[in-house]
py3Dmol code that shows the C-alpha trace and the ligand (Angstrom):
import py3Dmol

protein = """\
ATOM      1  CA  UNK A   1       0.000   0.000   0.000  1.00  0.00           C
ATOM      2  CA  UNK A   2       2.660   2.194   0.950  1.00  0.00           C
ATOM      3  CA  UNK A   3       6.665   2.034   0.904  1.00  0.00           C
ATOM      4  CA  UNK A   4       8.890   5.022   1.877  1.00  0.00           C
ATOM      5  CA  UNK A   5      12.367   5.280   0.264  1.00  0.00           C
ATOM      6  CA  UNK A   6      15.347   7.621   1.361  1.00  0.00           C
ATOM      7  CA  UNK A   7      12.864  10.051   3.657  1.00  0.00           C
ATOM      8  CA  UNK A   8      14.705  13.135   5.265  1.00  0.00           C
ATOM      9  CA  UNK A   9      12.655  16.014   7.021  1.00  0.00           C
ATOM     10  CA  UNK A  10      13.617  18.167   9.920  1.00  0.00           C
ATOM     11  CA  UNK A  11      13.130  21.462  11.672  1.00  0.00           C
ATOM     12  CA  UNK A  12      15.580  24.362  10.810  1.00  0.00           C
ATOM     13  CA  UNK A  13      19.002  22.730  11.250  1.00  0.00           C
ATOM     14  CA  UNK A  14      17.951  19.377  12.698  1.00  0.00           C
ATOM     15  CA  UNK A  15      17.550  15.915  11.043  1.00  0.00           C
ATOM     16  CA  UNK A  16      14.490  14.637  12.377  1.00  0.00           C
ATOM     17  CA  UNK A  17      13.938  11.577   9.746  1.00  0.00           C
ATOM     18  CA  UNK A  18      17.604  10.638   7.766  1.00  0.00           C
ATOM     19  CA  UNK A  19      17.290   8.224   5.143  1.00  0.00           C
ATOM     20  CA  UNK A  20      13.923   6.388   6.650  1.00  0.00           C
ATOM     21  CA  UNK A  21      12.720   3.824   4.335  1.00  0.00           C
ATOM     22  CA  UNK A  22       9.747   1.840   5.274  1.00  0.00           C
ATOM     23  CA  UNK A  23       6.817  -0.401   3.694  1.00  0.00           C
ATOM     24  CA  UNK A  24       3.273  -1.276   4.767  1.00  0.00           C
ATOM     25  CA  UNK A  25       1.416  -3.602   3.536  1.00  0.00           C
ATOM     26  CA  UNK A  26      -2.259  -3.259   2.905  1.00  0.00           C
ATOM     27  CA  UNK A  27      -4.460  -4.505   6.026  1.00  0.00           C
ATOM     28  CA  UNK A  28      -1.051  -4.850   8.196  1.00  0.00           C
ATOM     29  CA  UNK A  29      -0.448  -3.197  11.318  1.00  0.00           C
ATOM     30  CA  UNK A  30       2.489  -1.571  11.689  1.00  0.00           C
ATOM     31  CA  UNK A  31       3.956  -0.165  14.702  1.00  0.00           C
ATOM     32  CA  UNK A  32       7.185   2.344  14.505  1.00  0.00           C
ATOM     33  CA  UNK A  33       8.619   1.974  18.298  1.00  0.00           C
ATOM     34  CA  UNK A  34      11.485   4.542  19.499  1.00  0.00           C
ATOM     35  CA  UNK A  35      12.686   6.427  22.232  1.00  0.00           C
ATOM     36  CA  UNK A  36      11.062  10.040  23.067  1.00  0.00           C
ATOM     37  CA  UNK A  37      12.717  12.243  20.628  1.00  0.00           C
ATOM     38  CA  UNK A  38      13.014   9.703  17.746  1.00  0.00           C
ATOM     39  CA  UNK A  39      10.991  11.250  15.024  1.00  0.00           C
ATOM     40  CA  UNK A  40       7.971   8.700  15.341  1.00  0.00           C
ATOM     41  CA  UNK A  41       5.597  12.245  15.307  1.00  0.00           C
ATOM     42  CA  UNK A  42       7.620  13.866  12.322  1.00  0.00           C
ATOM     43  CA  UNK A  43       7.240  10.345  10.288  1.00  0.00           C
ATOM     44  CA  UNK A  44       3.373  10.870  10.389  1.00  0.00           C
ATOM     45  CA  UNK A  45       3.244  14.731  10.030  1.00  0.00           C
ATOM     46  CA  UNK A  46       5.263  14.251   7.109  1.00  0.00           C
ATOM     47  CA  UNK A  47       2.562  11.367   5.551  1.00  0.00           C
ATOM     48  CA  UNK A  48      -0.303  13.913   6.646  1.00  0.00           C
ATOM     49  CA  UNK A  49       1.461  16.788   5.004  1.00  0.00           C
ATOM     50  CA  UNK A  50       2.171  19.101   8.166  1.00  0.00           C
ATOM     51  CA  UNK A  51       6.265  18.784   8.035  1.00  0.00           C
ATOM     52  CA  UNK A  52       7.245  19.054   4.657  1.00  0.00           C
ATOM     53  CA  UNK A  53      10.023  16.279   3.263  1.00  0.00           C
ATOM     54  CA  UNK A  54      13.433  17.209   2.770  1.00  0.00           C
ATOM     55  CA  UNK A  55      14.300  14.427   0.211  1.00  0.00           C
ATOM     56  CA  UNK A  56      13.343  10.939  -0.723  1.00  0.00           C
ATOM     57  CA  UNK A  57       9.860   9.690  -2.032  1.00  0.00           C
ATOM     58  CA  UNK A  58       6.558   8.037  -0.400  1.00  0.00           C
ATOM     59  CA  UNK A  59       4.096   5.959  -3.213  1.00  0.00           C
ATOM     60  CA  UNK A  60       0.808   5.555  -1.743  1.00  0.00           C
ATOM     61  CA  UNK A  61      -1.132   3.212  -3.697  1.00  0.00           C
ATOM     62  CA  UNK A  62       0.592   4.129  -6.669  1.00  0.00           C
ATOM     63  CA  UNK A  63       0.270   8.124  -6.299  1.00  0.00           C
ATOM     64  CA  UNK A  64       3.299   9.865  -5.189  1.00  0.00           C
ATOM     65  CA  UNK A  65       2.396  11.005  -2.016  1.00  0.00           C
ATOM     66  CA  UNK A  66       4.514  14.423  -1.444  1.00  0.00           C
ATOM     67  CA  UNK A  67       2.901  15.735  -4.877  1.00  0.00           C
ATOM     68  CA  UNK A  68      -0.237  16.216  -3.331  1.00  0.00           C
ATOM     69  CA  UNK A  69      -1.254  18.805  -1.185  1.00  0.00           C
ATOM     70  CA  UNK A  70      -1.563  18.617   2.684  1.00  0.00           C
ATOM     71  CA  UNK A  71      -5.470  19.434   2.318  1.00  0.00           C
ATOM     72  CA  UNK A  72      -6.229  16.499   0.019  1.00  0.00           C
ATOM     73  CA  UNK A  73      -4.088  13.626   1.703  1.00  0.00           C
ATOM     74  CA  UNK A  74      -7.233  13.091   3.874  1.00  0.00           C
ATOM     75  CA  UNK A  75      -9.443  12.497   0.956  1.00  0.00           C
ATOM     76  CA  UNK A  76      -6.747  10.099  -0.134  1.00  0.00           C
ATOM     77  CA  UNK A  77      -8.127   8.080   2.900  1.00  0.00           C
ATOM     78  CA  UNK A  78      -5.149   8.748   5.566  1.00  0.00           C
ATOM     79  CA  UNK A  79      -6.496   9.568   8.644  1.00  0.00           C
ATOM     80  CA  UNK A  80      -4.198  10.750  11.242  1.00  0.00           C
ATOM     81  CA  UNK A  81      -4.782  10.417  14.852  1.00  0.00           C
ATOM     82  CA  UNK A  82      -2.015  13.328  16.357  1.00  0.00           C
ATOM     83  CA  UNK A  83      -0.570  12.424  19.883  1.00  0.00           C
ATOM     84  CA  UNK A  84      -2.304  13.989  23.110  1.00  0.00           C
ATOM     85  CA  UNK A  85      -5.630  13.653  22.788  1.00  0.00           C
ATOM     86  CA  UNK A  86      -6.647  15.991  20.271  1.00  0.00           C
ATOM     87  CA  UNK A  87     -10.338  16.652  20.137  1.00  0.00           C
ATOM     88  CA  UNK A  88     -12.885  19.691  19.683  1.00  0.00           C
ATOM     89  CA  UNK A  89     -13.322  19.926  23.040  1.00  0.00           C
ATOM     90  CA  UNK A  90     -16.307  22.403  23.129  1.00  0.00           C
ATOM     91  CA  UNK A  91     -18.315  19.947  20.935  1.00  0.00           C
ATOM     92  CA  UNK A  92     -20.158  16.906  21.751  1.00  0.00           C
ATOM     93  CA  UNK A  93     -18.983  13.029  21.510  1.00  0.00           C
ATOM     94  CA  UNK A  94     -21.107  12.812  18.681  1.00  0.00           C
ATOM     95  CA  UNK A  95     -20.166  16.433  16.866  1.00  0.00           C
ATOM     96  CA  UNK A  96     -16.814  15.297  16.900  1.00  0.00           C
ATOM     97  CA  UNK A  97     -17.117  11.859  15.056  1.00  0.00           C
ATOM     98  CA  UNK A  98     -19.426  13.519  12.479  1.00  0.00           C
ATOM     99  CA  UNK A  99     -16.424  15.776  12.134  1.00  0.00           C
ATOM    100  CA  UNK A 100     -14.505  13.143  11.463  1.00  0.00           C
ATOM    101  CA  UNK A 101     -17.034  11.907   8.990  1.00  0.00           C
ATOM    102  CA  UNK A 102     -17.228  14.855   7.082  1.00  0.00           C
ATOM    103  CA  UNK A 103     -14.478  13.759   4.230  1.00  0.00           C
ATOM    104  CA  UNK A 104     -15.729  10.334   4.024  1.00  0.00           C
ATOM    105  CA  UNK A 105     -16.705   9.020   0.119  1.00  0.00           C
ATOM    106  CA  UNK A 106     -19.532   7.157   0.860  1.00  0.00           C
ATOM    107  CA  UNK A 107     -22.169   8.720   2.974  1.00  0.00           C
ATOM    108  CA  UNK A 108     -24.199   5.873   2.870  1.00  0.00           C
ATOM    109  CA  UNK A 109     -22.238   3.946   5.416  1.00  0.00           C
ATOM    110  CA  UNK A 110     -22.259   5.742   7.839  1.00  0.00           C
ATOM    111  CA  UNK A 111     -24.579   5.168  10.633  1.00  0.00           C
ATOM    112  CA  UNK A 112     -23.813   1.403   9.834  1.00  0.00           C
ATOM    113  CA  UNK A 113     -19.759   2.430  10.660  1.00  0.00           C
ATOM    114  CA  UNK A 114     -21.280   4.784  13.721  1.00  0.00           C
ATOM    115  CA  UNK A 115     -22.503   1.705  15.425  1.00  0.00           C
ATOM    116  CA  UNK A 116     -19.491  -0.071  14.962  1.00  0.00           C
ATOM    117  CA  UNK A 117     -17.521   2.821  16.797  1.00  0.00           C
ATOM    118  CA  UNK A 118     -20.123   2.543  19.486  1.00  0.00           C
ATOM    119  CA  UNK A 119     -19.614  -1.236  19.872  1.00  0.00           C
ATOM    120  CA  UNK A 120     -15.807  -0.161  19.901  1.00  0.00           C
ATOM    121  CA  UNK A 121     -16.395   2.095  22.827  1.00  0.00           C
ATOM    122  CA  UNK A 122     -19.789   1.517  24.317  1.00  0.00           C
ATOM    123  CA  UNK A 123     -18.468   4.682  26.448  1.00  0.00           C
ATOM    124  CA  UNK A 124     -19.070   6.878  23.549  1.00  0.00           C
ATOM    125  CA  UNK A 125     -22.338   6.090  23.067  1.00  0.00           C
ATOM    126  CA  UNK A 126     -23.297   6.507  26.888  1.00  0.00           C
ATOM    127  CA  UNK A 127     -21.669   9.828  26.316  1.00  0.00           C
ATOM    128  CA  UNK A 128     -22.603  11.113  22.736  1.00  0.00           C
ATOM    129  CA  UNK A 129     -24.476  14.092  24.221  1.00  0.00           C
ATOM    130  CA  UNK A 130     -21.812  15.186  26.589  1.00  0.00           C
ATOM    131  CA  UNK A 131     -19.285  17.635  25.729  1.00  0.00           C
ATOM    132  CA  UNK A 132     -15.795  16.212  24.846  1.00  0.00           C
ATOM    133  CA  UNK A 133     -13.516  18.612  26.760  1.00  0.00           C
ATOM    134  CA  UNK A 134     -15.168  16.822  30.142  1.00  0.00           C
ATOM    135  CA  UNK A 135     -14.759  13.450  29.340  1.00  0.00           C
ATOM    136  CA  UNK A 136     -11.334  11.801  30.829  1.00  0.00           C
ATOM    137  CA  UNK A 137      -8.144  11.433  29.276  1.00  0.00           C
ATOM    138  CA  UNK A 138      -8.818   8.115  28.073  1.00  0.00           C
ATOM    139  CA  UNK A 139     -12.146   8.786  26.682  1.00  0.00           C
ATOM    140  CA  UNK A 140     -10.868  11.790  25.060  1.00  0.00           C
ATOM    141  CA  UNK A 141      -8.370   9.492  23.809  1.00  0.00           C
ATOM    142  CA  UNK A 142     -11.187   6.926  22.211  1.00  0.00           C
ATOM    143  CA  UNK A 143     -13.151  10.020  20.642  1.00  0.00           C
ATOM    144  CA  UNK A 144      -9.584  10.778  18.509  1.00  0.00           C
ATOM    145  CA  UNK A 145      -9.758   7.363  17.568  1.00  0.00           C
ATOM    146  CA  UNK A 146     -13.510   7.025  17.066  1.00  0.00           C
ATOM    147  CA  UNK A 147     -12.787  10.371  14.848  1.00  0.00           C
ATOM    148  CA  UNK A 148     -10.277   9.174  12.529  1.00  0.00           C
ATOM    149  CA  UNK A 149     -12.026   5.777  12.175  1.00  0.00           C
ATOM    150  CA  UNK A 150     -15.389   7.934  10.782  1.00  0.00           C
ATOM    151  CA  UNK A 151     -13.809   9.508   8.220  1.00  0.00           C
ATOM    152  CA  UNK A 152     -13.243   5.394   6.646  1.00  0.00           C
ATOM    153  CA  UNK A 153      -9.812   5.861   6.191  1.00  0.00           C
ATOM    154  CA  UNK A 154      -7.464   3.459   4.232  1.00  0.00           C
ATOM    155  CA  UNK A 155      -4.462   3.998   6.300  1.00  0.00           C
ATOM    156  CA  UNK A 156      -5.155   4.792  10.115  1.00  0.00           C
ATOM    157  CA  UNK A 157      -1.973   6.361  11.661  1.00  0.00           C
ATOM    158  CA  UNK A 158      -2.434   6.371  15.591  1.00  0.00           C
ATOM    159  CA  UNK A 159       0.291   8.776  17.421  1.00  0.00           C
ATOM    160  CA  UNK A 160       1.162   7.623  21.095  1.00  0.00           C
ATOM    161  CA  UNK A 161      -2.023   6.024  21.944  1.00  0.00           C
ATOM    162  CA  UNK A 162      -1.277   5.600  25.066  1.00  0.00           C
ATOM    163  CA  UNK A 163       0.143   9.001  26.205  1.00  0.00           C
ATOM    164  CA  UNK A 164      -1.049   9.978  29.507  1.00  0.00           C
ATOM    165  CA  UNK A 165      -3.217   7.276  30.221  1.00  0.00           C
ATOM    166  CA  UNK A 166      -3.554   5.650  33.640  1.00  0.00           C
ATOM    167  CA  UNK A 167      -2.210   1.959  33.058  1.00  0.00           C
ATOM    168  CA  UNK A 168      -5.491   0.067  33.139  1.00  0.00           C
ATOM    169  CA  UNK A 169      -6.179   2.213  30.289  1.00  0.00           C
ATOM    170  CA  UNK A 170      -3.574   1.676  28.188  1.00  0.00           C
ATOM    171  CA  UNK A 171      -4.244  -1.920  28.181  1.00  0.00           C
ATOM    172  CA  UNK A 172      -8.099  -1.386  27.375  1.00  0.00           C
ATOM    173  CA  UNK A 173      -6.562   0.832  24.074  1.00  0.00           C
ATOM    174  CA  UNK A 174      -4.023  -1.889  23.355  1.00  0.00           C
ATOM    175  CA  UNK A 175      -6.827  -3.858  23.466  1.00  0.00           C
ATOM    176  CA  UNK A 176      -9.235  -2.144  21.202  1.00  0.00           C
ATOM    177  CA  UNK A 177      -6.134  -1.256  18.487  1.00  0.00           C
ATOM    178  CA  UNK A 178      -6.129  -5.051  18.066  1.00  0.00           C
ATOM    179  CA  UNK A 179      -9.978  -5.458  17.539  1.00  0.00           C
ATOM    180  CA  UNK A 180      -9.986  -2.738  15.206  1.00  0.00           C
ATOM    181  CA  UNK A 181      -7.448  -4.511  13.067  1.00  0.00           C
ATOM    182  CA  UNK A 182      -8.563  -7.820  14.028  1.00  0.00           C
ATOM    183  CA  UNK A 183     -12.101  -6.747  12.641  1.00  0.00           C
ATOM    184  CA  UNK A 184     -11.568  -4.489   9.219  1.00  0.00           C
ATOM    185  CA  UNK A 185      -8.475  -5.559   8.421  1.00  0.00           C
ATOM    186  CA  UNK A 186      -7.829  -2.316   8.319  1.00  0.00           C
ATOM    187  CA  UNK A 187      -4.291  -0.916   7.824  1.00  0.00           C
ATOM    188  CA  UNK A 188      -2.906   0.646  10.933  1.00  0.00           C
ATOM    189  CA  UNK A 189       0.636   2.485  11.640  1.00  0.00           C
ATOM    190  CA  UNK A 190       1.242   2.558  15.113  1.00  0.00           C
ATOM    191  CA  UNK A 191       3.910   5.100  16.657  1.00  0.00           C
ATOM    192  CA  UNK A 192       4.263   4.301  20.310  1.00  0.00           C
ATOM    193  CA  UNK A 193       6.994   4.683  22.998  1.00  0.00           C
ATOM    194  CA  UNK A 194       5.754   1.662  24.562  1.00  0.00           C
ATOM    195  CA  UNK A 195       7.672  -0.495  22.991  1.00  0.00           C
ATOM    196  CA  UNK A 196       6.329  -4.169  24.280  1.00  0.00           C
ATOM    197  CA  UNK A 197       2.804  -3.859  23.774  1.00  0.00           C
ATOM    198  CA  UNK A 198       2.702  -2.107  20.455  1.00  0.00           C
ATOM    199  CA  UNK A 199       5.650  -4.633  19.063  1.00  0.00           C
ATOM    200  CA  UNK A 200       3.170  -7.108  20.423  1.00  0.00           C
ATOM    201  CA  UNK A 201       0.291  -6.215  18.035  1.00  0.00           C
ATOM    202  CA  UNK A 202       1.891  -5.421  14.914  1.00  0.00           C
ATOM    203  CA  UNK A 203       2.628  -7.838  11.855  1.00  0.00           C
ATOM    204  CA  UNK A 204       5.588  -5.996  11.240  1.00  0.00           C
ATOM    205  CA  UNK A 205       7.584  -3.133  13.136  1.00  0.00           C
ATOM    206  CA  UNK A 206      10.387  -0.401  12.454  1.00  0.00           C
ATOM    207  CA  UNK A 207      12.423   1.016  15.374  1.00  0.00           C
ATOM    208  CA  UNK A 208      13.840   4.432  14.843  1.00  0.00           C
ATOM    209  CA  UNK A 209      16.522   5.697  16.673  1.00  0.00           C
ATOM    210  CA  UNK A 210      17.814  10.000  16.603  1.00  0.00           C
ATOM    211  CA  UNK A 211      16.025   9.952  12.725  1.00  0.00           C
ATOM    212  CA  UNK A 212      17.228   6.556  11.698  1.00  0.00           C
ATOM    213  CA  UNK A 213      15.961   3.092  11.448  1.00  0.00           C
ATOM    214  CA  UNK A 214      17.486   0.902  13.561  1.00  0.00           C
ATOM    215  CA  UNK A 215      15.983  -2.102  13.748  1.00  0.00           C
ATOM    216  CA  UNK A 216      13.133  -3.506  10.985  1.00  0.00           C
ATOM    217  CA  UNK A 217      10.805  -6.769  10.954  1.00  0.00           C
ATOM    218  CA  UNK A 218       8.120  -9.149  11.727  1.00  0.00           C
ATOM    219  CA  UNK A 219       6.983  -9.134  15.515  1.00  0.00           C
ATOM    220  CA  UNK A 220       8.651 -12.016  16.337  1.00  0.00           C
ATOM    221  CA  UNK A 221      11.978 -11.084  14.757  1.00  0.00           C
ATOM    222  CA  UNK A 222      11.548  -7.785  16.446  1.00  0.00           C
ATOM    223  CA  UNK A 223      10.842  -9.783  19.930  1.00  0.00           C
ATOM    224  CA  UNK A 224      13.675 -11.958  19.197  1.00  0.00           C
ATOM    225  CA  UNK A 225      16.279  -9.065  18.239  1.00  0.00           C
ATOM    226  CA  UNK A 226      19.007  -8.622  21.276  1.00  0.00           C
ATOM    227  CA  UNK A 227      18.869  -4.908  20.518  1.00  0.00           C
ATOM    228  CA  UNK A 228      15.554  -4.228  21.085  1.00  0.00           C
ATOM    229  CA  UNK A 229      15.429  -6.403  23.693  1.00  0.00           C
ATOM    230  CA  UNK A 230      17.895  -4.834  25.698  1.00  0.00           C
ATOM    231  CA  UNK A 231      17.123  -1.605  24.485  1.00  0.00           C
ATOM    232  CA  UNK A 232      12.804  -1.472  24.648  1.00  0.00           C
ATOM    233  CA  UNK A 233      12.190  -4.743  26.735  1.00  0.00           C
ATOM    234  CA  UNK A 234      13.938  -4.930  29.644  1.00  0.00           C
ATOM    235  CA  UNK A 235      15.323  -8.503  28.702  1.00  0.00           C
TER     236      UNK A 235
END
"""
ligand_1 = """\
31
ATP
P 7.954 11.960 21.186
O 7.571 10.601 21.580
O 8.604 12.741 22.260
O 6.862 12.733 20.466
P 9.078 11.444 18.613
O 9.818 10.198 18.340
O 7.683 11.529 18.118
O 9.129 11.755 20.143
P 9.482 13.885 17.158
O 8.406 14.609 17.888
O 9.232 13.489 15.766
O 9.938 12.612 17.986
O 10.800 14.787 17.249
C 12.005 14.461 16.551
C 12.997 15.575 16.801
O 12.514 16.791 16.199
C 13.248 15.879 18.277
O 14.607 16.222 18.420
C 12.361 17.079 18.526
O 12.880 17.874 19.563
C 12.407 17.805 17.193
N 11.179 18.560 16.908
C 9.931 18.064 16.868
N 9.036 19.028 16.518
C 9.761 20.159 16.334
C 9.427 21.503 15.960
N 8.174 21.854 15.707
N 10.438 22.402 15.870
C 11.712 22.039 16.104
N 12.109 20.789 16.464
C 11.145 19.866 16.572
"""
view = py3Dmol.view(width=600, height=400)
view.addModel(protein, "pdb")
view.setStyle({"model": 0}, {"cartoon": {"style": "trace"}})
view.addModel(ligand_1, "xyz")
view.setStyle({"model": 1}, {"stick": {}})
view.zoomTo()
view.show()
C-alpha cells in the first residue's frame, strides 16, 4: 500500500527523519517503536502533510504522495490520529465523530460504521451528548480514535495512543487497536513509545533511533532481536 524510500525532514538545522525507508502492507499493522525524541511524530506529520520532506519519495497506492497537497491527503483516505488527545473539546462526543465523517466518500455507510464505533467504545455512546472537553483522558483518547475511524480511512496512523493514560487504560486501548485490526483488516501504523505492547500487536515493526531506522521486521523477529530487547524490553 505504501513504501517510503530515502525520507529526510527536519526542523531548521535538525535531522528529524535521515534516510527512513519503510513499507506497509495493505491490512497490516504496523507499529514504529522509538525512544522520546526519535521522530515517530515527524514520520506521520510528514505522511499527513504538516512537516514538509526534505528528500526521498513516499508511493501511496501508486500516487506519489509528497505531490499532493496537505489538504487532500485526507481524501486520499489517511487519517491521522495526532498524539495527546486531540479533540474539539467544546463539541459533543457525537459532533466530533461527524467531524470526522465529514471527508468520508460514501455517505451511505455511515450510521452502519457509527454503530461499529459505538460497539468499539460503548463509552461513547453513553456519552454522545456530553461535551468532549469533560470526558477523561482516556475517553478523550477513544473520541480521537472514534474520529479518525469515521472519516473510513485506508491507512489509520495512531500517534502515542497511550500518552497519559492511567495503566489500566492503556491496556483497554491496546486492546481495542487489536480489535480494530482484528475486525476491518484495516491498515494501521502505530507510533508508540511503549515499545512491548505495540511490538506485540503489529505484523511488522520499524524502530527508529535520533532519525534513523534501527531495527526492521516481523513481531517475532523484532521480539527476538538482542537490541531491542535490551534496548525497549527490559530482557
Ligand atoms: P515523542 O515521543 O517525544 O513525540 P518522537 O519520536 O515523536 O518523540 P518527534 O516529535 O518526531 O519525535 O521529534 C524528533 C525531533 O525533532 C526531536 O529532536 C524534537 O525535539 C524535534 N522537533 C519536533 N518538533 C519540532 C518543531 N516543531 N520544531 C523544532 N524541532 C522539533
Amino acid at each position: 500500500m505504501m513504501t517510503i524510500r530515502g525520507l529526510n525532514a527536519g526542523y531548521g538545522g535538525l535531522d528529524a527523519l535521515v534516510d527512513v525507508s519503510m513499507d506497509v502492507e495493505t491490512g497490516k499493522l504496523v507499529t514504529v517503536a522509538g525512544p522520546n525524541g526519535a521522530g515517530k511524530s515527524t514520520l506521520f506529520k510528514v505522511l499527513s502533510g504538516i512537516v514538509p520532506a526534505r528528500a526521498g519519495c513516499i508511493e501511496f497506492d501508486g500516487i506519489n504522495l509528497l505531490g499532493i497537497k496537505p489538504s487532500d491527503r485526507a481524501r486520499l483516505g489517511i487519517a491521522h490520529v495526532p498524539e495527546g488527545w486531540q479533540v474539539f473539546k467544546s463539541m459533543t462526543v457525537l459532533e466530533n465523530l461527524e467531524m470526522g465523517a465529514l471527508i468520508r466518500p460514501d455517505r451511505k455507510s455511515w450510521k452502519h460504521d457509527l454503530k461499529r464505533i459505538y460497539e468499539l467504545f460503548p463509552i461513547l455512546a453513553e456519552r454522545r451528548g456530553q461535551l468532549a472537553g469533560t470526558l477523561s483522558g482516556g475517553q478523550q483518547q477513544m473520541v480521537a480514535i472514534g474520529r479518525g475511524l469515521a472519516s473510513a480511512p485506508r491507512l489509520l496512523l495512531l500517534d502515542e495512543p497511550s500518552m497519559g493514560l492511567a495503566p489500566a487504560l492503556i491496556d483497554t486501548v491496546f486492546e481495542r487497536i487489536g480489535r480494530i485490526h482484528a475486525e476491518t483488516a484495516l491498515t494501521i501504523m502505530l507510533v508508540e513509545q511503549r515499545a512491548t505492547e505495540a511490538l506485540e500487536l503489529c505484523n511488522y515493526g520499524y524502530v527508529l533511533e535520533s532519525g534513523r531506522v534501527v531495527a526492521a521486521g516481523s513481531r517475532s523477529d523484532l521480539l527476538k532481536n538482542p537490541r531491542v530487547q535490551a534496548a525497549y524490553l527490559g530482557i
